[in-house]
C-alpha positions as CSV (number, residue, x, y, z in Angstrom):
1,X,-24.1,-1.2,42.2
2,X,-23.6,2.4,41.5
3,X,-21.4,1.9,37.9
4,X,-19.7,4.8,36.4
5,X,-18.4,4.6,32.7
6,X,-15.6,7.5,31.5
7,X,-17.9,8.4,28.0
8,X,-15.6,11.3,27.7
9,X,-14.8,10.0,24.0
10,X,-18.7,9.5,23.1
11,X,-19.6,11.1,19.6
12,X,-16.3,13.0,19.1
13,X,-13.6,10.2,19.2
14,X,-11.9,6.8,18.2
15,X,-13.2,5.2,21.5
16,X,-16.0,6.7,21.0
17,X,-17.7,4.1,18.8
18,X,-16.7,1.5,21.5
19,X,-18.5,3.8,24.6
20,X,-21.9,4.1,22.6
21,X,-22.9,0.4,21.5
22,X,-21.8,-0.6,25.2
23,X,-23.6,2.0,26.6
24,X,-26.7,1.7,24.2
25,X,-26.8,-1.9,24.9
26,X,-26.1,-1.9,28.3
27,X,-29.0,0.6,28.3
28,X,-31.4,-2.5,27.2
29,X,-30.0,-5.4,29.1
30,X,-29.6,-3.6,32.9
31,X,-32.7,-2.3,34.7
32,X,-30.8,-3.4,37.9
33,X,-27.5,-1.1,38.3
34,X,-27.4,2.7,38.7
35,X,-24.9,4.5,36.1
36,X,-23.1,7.7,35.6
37,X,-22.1,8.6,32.1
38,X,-19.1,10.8,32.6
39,X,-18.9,13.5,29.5
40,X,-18.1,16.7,28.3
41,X,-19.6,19.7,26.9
42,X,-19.5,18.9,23.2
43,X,-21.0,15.4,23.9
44,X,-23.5,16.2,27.1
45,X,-26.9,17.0,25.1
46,X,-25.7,14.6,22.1
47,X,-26.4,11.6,25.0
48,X,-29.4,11.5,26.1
49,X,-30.5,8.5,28.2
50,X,-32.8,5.9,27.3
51,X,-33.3,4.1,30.5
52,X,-34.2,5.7,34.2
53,X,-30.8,3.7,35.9
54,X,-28.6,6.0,33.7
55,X,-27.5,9.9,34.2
56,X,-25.3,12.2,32.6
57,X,-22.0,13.5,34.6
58,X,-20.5,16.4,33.2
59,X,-17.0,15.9,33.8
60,X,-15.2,17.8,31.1
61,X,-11.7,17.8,31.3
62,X,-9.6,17.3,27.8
63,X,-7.9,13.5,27.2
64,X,-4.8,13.2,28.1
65,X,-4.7,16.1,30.5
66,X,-3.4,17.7,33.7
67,X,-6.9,18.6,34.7
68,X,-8.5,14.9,33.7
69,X,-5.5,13.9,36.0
70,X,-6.6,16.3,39.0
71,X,-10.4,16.9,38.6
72,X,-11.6,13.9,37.3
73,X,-10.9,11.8,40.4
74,X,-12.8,14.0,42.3
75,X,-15.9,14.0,40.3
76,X,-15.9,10.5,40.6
77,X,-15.7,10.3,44.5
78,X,-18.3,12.7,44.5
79,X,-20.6,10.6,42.7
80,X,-19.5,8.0,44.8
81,X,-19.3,4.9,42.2
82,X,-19.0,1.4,44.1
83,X,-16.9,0.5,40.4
84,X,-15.7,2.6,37.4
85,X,-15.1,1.7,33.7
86,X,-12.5,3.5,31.8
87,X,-12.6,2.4,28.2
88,X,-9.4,4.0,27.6
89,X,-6.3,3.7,28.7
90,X,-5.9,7.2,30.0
91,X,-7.3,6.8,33.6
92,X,-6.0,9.5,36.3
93,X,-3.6,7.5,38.0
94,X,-4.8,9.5,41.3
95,X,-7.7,7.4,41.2
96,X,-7.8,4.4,43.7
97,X,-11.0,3.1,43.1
98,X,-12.1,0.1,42.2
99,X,-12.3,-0.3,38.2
100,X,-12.4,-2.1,34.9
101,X,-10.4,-1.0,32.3
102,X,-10.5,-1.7,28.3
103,X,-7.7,-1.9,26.3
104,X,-8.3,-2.2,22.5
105,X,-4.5,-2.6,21.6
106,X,-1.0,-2.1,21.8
107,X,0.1,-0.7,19.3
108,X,1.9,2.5,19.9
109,X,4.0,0.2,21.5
110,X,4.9,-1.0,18.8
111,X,4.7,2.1,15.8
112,X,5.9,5.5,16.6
113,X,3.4,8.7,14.9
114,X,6.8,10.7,15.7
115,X,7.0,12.0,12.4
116,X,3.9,13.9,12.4
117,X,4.4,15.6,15.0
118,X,4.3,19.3,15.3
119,X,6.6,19.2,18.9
120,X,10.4,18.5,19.4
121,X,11.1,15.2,19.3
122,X,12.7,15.4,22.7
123,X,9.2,16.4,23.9
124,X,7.4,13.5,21.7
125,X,9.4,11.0,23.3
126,X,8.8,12.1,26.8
127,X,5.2,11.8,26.1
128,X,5.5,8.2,24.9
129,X,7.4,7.6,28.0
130,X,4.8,8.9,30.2
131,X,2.1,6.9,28.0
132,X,3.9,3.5,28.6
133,X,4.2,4.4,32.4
134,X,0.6,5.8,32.4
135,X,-0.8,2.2,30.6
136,X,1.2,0.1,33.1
137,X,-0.5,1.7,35.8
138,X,-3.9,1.7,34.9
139,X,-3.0,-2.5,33.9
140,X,-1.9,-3.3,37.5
141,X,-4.2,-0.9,39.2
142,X,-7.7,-2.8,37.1
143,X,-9.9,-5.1,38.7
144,X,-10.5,-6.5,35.1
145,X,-9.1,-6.0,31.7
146,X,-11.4,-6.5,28.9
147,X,-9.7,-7.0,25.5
148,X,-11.1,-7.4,21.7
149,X,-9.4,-10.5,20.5
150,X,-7.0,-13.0,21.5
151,X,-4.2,-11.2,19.9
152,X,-4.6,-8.2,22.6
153,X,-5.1,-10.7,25.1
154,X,-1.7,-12.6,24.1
155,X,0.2,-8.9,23.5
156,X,-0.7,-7.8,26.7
157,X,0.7,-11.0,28.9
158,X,3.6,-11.3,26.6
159,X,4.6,-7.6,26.8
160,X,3.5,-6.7,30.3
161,X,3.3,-9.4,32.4
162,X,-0.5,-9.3,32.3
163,X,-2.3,-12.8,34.9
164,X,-4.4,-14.6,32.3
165,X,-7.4,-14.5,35.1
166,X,-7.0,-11.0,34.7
167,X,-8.2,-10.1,30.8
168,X,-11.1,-11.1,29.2
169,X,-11.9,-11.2,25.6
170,X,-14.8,-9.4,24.6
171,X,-15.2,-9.0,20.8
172,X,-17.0,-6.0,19.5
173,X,-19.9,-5.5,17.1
174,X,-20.9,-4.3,13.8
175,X,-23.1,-1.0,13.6
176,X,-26.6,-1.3,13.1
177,X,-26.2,1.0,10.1
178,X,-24.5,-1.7,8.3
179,X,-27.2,-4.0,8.6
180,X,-29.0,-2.7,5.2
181,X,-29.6,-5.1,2.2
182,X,-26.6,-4.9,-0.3
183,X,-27.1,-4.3,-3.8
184,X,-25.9,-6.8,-6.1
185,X,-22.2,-7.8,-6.4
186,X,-22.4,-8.5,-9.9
187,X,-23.0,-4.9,-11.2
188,X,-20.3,-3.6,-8.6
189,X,-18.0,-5.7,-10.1
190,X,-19.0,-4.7,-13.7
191,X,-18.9,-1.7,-12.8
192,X,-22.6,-1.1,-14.0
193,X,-24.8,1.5,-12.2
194,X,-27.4,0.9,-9.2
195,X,-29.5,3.6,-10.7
196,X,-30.1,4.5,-6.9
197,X,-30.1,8.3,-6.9
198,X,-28.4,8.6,-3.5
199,X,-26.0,6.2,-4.3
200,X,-25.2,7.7,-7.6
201,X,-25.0,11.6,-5.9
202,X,-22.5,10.3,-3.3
203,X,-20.4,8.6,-5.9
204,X,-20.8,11.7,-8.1
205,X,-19.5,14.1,-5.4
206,X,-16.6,12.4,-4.9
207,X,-15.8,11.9,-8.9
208,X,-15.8,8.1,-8.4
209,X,-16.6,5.6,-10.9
210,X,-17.0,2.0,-10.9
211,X,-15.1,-0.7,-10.3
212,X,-13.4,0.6,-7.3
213,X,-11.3,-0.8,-4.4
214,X,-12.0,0.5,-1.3
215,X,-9.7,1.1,1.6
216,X,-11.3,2.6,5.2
217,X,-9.6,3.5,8.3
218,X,-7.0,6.1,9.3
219,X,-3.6,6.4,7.2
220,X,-1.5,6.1,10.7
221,X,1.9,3.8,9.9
222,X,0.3,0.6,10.3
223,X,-2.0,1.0,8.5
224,X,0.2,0.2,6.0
225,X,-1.6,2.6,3.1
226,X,1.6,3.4,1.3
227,X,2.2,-0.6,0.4
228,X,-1.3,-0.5,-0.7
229,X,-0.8,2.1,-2.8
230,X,2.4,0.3,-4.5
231,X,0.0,-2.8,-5.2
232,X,-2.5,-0.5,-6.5
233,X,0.4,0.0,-9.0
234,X,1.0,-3.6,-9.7
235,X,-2.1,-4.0,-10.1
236,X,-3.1,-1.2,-12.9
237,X,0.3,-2.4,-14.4
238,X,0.5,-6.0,-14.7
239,X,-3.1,-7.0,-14.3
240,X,-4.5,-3.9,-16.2
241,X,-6.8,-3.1,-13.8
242,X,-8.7,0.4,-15.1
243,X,-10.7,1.3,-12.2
244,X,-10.1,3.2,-8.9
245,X,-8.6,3.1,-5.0
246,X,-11.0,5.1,-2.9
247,X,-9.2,5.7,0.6
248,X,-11.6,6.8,3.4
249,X,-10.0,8.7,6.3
250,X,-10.2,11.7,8.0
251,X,-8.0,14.9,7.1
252,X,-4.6,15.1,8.7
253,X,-1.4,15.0,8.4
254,X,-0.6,11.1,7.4
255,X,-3.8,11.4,4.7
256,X,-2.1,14.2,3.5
257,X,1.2,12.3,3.2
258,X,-0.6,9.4,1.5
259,X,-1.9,11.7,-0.9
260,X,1.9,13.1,-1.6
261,X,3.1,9.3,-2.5
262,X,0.0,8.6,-4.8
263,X,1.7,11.9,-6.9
264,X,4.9,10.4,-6.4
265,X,3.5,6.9,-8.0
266,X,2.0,8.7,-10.8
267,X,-1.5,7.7,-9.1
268,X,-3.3,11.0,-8.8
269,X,-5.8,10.3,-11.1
270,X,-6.7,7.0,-10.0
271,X,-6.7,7.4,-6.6
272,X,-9.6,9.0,-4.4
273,X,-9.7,10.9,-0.7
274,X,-13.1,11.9,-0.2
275,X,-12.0,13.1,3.2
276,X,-9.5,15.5,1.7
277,X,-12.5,16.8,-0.2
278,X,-14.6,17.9,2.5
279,X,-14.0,21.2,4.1
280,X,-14.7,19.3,7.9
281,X,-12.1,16.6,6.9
282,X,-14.5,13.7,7.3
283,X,-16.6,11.7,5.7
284,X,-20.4,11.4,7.3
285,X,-21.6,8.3,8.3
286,X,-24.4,7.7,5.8
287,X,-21.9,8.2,2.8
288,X,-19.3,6.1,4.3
289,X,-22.3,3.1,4.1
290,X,-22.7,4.1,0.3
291,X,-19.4,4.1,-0.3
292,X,-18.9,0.4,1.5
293,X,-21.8,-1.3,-0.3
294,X,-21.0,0.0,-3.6
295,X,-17.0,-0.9,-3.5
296,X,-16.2,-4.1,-5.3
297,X,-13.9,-5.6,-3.0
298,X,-12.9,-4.1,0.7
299,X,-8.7,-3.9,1.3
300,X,-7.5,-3.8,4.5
301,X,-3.8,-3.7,4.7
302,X,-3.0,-3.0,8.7
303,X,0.3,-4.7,10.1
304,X,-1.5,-4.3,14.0
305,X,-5.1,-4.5,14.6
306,X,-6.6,-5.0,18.2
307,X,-9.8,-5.9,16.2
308,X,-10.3,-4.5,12.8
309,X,-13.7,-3.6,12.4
310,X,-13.6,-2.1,8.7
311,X,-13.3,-5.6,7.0
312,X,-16.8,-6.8,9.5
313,X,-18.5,-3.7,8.2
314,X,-17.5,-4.5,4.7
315,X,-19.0,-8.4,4.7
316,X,-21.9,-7.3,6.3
317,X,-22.9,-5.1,2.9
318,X,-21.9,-8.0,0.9
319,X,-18.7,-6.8,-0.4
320,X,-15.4,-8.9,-0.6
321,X,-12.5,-8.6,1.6
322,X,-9.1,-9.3,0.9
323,X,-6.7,-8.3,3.9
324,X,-3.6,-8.6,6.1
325,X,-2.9,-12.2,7.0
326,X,-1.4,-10.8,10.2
327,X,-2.5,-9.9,13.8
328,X,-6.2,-9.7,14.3
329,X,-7.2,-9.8,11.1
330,X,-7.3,-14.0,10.9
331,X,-8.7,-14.3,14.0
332,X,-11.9,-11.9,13.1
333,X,-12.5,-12.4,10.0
334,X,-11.3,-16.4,9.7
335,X,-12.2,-18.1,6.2
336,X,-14.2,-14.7,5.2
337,X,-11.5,-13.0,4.0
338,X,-8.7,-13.8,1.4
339,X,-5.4,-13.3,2.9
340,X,-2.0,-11.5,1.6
341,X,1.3,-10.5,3.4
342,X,1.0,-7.0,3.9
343,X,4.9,-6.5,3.3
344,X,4.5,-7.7,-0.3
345,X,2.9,-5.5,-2.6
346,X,3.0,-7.6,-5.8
347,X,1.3,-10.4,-3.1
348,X,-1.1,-8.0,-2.6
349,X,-1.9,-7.3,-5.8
350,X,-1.8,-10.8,-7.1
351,X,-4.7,-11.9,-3.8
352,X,-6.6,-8.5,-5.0
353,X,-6.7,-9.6,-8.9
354,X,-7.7,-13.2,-7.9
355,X,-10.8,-11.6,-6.7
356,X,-12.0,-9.8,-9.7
357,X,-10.7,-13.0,-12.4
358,X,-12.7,-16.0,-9.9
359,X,-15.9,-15.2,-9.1
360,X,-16.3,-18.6,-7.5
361,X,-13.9,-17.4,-4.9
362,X,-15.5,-14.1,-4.8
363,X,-19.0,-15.5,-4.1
364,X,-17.4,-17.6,-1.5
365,X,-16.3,-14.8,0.3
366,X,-19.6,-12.9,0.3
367,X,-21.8,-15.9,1.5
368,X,-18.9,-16.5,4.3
369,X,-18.6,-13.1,4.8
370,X,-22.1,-11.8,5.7
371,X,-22.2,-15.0,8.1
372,X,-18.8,-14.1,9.8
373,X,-20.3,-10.5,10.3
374,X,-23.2,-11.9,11.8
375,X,-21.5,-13.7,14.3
376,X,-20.5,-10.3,16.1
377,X,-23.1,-8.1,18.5
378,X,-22.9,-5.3,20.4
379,X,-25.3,-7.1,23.0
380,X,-22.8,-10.1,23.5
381,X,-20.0,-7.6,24.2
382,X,-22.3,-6.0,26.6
383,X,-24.0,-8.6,28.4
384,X,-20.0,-10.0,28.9
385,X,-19.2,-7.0,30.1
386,X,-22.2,-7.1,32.8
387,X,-20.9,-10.5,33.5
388,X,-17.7,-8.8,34.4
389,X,-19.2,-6.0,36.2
390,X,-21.1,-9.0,38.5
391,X,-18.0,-10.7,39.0
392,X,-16.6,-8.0,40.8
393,X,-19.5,-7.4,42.6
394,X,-19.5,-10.3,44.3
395,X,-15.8,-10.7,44.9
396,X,-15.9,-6.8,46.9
């Protein structure tokens, strides 16, 4: 088959990290099928392939667009792909080709980012209109849906009428670039030193000191930051806790918000946004790891996840995980993670304390954790997605 995959995210976006384990891994497992990486400009020499059966397309026409509506269709016929995988939900819906589309979640069906934006709201709404007509298209148009839990699975025949031969569940995969050996959890949680150098310089840049909670993901609504901020509260105030929150996000404008409430809780000085810090408004990779592995316990407060891979990353280094008993969550992380409701702060902050006053429980969660991490590859949710990609081969 001639396979083309829509890598229009790869490198610059939240997809992004989705398109380049499936594509690196599909790059090892397939010496069969031809492929077409569609990109763009800012992402075309970043890719470069590693196997013979895989070109670049340029195809660069901005997300959510008039021209990714009109022009990208037409790039594709050209190539003349037997089957296409958008990993997106923003497919043109002028293309009638067969494809296979990924949906990671629904959840701005569920939370609005209204507030922050810079448009009218009569305008905002309209788009969320067209974005609820535009994702029940590409559904009923897909050969395939492939999902990452059973939760997404369940949310998408409950809300949409979605056939249960139609989605399959492929679960994602933890970075390679977690997979380094974590320090030990005893002096995290004493908040002794590593003596590492880099360790200590990336700390040091940030003014962080240890013990620290650690909290990494966007600051969108359900994300649920400002409850965790409220337990951070509890916590400094009825369990006396004396170290720090560390919050890991890029720059915009619900960070920027978060960082208004920790002023309004009096939490300025305890609370840390190395993204705000940074004059590109993210944190790189390589520190993001440092920060992880040298965190004492990893909180993860979302109300909707269509995976949640923060909390993997997390057990992979060894570090603790307390999170959102809600969703995903559960169903990822299992009896790896210890479990609050993440509309109770003082809950919260009681399941965080227990972490740092029983270190039976806490050593419990590391040893279950690094195994739960373990359990999910990038090369499983590719070679299911081949499987997929067969499937339709032989049913056209």
């Amino acid at each position: 088959m001639r396979i083309g995959i829509d890598a229009r995210f790869l490198f610059v976006a939240g997809p992004g990290r989705y398109e380049k384990n499936l594509i690196e891994q599909l790059e090892k497992l397939d010496k069969n099928n031809e492929y077409f990486i569609f990109l763009r400009k800012e992402n075309f020499e970043k890719y470069q392939p590693q196997n013979r059966n895989f070109q670049k397309v340029l195809a660069d026409y901005p997300w959510y667009s008039f021209k990714e509506q009109l022009f990208l269709p037409l790039k594709i016929l050209r190539i003349k792909v037997d089957l296409m995988h958008f990993p997106h939900f923003n497919i043109p819906l002028f293309y009638f080709g067969p494809y296979v589309l990924t949906i990671h979640d629904l959840i701005m069906h569920e939370f609005s980012t209204e507030r922050a934006s810079t448009r009218s709201k009569p305008y905002y709404r309209f788009k969320r209109i067209v974005y609820k007509i535009v994702v029940k298209w590409a559904i009923r148009q897909a050969k395939m849906i492939l999902v990452p839990s059973k939760v997404t699975k369940f949310d998408l025949m409950k809300r949409l009428n979605v056939s249960d031969k139609k989605v399959v569940v492929t679960y994602e995969g933890v970075d390679r670039k977690f997979n380094v050996q974590p320090r030990s959890r005893t002096s995290s949680l004493r908040g002794k030193s590593s003596k590492c150098k880099v360790e200590e310089d990336v700390l040091g840049k940030y003014g962080i000191r240890r013990p620290y909670l650690l909290y990494l993901g966007s600051m969108y609504p359900h994300k649920n930051v400002e409850r965790l901020l409220q337990a951070f509260k509890i916590l400094k105030e009825t369990y006396n806790f004396s170290g720090q929150l560390v919050l890991v996000g890029k720059r915009d404008f619900f960070s920027k918000r978060v960082y208004g409430e920790t002023e309004a809780l009096d939490l300025k000085r305890d609370v840390v946004f190395p993204g705000l810090m940074r004059d590109d408004g993210y944190v790189s990779d390589d520190e993001v790891v440092v920060l992880l592995k040298e965190s004492s316990v990893f909180v993860f407060p979302s109300l909707k996840e269509g995976f949640g891979l923060p909390p993997l990353e997390a057990m992979s280094l060894g570090v603790p995980v307390v999170a959102s008993n809600i969703s995903s969550i559960p169903e990822i992380c299992q009896d790896a993670a210890h479990y609050f409701d993440p509309k109770d702060p003082e809950d919260m902050a009681l399941k965080i304390n227990e972490l740092f006053a029983d270190n039976t429980l806490r050593d419990d969660l590391i040893s279950k954790g690094e195994k739960q991490a373990s359990r999910y590859s990038w090369r499983t949710t590719a070679e299911q997605t081949l499987s997929v990609y067969k499937s339709l081969e032989i049913r056209d």
